[in-house]
PAZAPA-4460 file (N, C-alpha, C; in steps of 0.05 Angstrom, whole numbers, plus 32768, in hexadecimal, padded with zeros to 4 digits):
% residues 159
    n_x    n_y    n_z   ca_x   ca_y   ca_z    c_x    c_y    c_z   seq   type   mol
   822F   7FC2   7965   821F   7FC4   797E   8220   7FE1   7988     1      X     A
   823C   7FF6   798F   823E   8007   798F   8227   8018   7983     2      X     A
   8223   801D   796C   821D   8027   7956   8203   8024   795A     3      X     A
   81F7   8010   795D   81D7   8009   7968   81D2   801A   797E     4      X     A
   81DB   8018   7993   81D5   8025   79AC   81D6   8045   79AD     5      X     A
   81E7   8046   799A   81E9   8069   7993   81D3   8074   7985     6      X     A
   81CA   806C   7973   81B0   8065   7964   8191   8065   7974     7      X     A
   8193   8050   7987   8181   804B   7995   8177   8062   79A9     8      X     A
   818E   8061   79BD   818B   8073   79D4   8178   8090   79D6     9      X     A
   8184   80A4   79B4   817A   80BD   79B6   8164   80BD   79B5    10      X     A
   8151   80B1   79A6   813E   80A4   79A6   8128   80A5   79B9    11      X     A
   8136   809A   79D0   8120   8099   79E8   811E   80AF   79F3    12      X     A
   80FD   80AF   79FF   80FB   80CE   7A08   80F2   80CA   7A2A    13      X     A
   810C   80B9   7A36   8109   80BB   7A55   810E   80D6   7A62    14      X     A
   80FD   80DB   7A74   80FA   80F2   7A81   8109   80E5   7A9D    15      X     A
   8113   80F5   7AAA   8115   80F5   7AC7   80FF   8107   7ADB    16      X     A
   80FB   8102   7AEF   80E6   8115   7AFC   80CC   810C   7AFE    17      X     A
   80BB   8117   7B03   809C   8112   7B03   8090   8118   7AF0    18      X     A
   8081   8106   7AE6   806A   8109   7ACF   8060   8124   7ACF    19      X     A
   8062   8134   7ABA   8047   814C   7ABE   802C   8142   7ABB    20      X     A
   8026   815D   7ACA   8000   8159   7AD1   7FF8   815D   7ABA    21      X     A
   7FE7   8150   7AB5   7FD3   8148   7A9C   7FBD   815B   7A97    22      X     A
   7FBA   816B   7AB0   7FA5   817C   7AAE   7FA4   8197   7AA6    23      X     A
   7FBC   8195   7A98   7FC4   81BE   7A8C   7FCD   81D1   7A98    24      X     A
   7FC7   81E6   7A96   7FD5   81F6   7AA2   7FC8   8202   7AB7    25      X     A
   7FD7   8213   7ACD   7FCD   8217   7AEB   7FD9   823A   7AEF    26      X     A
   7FC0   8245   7AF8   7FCA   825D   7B10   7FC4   825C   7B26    27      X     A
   7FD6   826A   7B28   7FE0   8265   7B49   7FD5   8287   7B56    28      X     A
   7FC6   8277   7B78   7FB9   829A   7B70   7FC6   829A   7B9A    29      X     A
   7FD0   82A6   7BA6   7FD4   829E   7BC2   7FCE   82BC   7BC7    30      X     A
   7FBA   82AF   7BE8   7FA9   82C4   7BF0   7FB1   82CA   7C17    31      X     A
   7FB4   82D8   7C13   7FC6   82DC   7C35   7FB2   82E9   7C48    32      X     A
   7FA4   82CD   7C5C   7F90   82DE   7C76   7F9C   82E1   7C89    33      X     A
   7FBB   82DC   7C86   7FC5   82D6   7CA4   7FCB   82F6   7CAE    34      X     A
   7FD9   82FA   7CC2   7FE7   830E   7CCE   8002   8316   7CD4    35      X     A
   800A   8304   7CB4   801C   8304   7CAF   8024   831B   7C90    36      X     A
   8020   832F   7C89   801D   833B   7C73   8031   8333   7C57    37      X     A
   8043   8331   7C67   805B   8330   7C4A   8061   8307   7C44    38      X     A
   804F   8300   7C5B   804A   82DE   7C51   8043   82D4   7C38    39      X     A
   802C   82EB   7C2B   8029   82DE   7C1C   803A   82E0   7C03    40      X     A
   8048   82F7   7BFA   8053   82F7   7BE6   806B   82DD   7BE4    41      X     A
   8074   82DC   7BF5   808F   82CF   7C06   8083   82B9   7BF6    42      X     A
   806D   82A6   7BFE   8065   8290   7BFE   8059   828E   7BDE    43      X     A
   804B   829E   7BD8   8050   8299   7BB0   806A   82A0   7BA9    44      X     A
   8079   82AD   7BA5   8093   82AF   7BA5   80A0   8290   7BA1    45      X     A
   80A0   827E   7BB8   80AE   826A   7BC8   80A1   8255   7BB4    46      X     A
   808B   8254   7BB6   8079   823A   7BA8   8078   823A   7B8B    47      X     A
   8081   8259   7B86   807D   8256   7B5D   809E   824B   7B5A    48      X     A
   80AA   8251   7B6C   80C7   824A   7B6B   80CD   822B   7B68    49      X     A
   80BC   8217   7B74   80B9   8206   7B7F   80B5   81F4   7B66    50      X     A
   8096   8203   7B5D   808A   81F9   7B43   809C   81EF   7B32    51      X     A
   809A   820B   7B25   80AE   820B   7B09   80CE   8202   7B0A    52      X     A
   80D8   8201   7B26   80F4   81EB   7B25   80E7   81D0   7B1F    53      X     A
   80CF   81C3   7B30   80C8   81AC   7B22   80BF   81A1   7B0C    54      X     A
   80B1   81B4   7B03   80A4   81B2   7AE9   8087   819E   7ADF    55      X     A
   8083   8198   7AFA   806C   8186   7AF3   8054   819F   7AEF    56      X     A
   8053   81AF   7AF5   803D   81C0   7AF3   803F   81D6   7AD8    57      X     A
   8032   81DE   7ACC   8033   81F0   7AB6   8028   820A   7ACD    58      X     A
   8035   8227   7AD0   802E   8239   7ACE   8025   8256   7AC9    59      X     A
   800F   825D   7ACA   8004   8275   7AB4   7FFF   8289   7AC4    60      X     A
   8005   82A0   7AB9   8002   82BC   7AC5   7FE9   82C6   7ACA    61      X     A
   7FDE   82C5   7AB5   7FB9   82C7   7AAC   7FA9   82B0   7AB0    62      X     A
   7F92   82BA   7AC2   7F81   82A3   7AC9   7F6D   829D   7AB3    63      X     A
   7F69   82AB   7AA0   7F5F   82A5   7A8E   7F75   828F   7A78    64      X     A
   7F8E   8290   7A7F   7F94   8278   7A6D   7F99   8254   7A81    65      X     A
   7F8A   825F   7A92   7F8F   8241   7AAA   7F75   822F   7A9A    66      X     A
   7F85   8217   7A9E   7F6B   8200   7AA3   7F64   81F9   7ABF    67      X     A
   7F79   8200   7ACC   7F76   81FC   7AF2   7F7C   820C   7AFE    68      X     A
   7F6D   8217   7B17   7F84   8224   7B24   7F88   821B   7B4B    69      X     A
   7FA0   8226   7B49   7FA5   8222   7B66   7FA3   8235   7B76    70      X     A
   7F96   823C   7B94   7F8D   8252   7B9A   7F97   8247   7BB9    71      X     A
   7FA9   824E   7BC0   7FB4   8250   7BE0   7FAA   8268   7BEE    72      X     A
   7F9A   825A   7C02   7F92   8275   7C1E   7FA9   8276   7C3C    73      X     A
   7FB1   827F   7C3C   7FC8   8281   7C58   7FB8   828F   7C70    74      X     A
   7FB4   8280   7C7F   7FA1   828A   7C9D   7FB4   827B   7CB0    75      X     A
   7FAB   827D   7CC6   7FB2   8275   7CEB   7FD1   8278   7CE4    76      X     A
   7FDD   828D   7CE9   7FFB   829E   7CE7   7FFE   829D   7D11    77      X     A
   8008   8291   7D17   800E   8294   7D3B   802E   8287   7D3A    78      X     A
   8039   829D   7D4F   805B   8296   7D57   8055   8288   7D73    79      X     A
   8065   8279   7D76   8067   8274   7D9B   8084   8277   7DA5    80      X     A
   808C   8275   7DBC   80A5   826E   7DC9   80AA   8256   7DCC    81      X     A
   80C4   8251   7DBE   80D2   8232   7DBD   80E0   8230   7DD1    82      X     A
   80EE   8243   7DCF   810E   8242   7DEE   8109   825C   7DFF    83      X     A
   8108   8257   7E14   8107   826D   7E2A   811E   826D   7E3E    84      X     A
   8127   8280   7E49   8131   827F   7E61   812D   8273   7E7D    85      X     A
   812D   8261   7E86   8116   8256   7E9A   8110   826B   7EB3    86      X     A
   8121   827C   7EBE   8126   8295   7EC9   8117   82A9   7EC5    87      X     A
   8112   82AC   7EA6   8103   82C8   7E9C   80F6   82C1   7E7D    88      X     A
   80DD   82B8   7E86   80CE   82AE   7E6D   80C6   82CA   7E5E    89      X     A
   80CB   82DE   7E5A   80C7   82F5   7E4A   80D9   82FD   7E30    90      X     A
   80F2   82EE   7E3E   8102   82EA   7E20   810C   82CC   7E16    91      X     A
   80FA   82C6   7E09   80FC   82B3   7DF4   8110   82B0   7DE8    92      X     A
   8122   829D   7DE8   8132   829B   7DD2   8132   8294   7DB5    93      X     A
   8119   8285   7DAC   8106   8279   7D9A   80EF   827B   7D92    94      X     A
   80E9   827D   7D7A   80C6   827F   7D7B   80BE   8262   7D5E    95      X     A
   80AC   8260   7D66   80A2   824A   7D49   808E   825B   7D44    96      X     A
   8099   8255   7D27   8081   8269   7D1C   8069   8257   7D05    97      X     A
   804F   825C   7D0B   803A   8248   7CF2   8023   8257   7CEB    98      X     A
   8023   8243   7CD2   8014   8251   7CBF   8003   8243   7CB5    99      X     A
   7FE6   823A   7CAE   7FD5   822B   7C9B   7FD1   822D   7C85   100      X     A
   7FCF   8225   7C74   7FC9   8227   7C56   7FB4   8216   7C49   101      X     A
   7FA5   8221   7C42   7F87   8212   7C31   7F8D   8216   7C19   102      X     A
   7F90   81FF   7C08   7F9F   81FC   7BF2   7F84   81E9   7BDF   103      X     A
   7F78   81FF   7BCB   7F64   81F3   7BBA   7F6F   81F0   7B9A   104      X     A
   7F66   81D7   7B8D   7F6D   81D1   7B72   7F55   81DF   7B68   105      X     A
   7F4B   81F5   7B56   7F2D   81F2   7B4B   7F34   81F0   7B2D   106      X     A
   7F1D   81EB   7B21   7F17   81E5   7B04   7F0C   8201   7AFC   107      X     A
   7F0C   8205   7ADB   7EFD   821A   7AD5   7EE6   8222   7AD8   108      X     A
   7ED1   8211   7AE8   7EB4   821D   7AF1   7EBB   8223   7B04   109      X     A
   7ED2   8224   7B1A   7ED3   8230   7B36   7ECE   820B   7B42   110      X     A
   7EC7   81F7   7B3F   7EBF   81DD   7B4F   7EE2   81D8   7B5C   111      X     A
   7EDE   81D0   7B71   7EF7   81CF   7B82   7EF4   81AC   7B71   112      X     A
   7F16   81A9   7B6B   7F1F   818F   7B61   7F30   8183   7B73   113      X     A
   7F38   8194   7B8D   7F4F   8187   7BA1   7F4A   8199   7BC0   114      X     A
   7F47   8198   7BD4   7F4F   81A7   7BE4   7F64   819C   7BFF   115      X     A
   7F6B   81A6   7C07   7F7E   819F   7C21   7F8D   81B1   7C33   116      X     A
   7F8D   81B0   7C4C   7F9E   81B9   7C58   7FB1   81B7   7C5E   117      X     A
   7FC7   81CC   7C5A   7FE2   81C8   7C66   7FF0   81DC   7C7B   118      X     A
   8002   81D1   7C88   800B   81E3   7CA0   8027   81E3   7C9E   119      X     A
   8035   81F2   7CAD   804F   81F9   7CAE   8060   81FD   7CC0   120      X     A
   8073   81FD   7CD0   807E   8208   7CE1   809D   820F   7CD8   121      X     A
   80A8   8225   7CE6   80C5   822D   7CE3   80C9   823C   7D00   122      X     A
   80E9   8233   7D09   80F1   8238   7D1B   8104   8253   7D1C   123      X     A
   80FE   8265   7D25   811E   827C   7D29   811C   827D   7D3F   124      X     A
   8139   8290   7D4A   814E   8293   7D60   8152   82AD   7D5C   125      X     A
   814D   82B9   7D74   814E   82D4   7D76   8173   82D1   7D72   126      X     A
   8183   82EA   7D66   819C   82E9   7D66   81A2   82EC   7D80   127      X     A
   819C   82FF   7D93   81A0   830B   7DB4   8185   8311   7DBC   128      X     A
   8188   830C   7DD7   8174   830D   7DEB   8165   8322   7DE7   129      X     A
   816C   8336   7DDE   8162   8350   7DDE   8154   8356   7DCA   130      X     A
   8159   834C   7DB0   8155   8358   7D91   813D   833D   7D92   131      X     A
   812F   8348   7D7E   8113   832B   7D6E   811F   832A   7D4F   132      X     A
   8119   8313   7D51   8126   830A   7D34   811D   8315   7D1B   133      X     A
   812F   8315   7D08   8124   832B   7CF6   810A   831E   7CE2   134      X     A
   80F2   8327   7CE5   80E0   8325   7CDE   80DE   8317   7CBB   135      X     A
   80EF   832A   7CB1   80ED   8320   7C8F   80F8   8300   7C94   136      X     A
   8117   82FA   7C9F   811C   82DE   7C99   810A   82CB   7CAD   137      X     A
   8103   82D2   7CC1   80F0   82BD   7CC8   80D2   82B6   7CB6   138      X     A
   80C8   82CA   7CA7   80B7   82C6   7C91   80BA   82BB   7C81   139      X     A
   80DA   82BC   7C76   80DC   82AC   7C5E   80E3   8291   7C67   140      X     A
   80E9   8283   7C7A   80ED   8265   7C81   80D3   825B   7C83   141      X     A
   80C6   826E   7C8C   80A5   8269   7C98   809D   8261   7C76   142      X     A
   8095   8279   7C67   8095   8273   7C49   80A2   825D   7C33   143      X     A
   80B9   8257   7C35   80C6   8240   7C31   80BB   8225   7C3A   144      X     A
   80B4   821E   7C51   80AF   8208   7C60   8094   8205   7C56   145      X     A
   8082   8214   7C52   8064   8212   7C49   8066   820E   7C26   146      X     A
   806D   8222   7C18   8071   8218   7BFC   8080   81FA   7BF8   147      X     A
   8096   81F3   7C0C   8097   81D3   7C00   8088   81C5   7C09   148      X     A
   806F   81C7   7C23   805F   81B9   7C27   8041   81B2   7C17   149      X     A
   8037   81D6   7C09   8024   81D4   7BF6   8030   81C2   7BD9   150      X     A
   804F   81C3   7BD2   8055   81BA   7BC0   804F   819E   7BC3   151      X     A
   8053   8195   7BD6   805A   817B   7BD7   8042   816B   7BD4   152      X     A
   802D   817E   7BE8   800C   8173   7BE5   8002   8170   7BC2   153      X     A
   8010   818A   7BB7   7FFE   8184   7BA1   800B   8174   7B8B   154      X     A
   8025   8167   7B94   8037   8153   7B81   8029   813C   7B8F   155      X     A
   801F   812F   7B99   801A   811A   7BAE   7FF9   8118   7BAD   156      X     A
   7FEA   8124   7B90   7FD6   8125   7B85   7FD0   8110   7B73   157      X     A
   7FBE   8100   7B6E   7FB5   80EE   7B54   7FAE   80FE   7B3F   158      X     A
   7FB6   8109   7B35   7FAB   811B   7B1A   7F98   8101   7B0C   159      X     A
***
């Protein structure tokens, strides 16, 4: 019996994880309208990161070797005040910061195969009353929080 099961087992080719997409391979092209400048790198950065840990997606450097591509637009970039002083609303202790993202699947004629919107928010804390938070790490949470949200839209796809 032993001896069977040892036999048997290697055999099978169970995967753990999500099926890959059936539809080949994908570039990824992210396009930054916001007023946010260093968002966008941040945010392809974050999302190829995302990808290729999961692996459901194949992707290519060259858009000439895509069968798909994915093309993220980042627009409506606005902070607000979360926590104020009730005393002296000029220093914020908080800001939320958001971001939109128009997130298109297209095919090789350019025909859109998916589109959707996604949004984002991330919270920082000024360290002291006086100082604004440092700009790069509140970008990158901002960035982070949107790449697992585009990820998630486009795992949560019917290929």
């Amino acid at each position: 019996m032993f001896l069977f099961s040892i036999s048997t087992f290697p055999n099978c080719s169970y995967k753990l994880g999500l099926p890959s997409a059936e539809s080949g391979s994908f570039h990824l092209h992210v396009r930054n309208n916001s007023m946010a400048p260093i968002l966008g790198p941040k945010v392809d950065r974050e999302l190829r990161k995302k990808i290729i840990y999961n692996g459901t997606f194949t992707l290519v450097s060259q858009p000439e070797d895509a069968d798909m591509f994915i093309i993220v637009t980042i627009s409506n970039y606005d902070d607000t005040s979360e926590a104020y002083r009730p005393n002296d609303s000029l220093l914020a202790l908080g800001l939320n910061l958001g971001v939109t993202a128009r997130v298109q699947v297209r095919d090789q004629r350019d025909l859109v195969f998916k589109e959707t919107q996604v949004r984002a928010n991330a919270s920082v804390h000024r360290p002291e009353s006086t100082r604004l938070p440092e700009e790069s790490s509140s970008l990158q949470s901002l960035a982070e929080e949107l790449a697992s949200n585009i990820h998630l839209s486009l795992l949560n796809q019917a290929w």
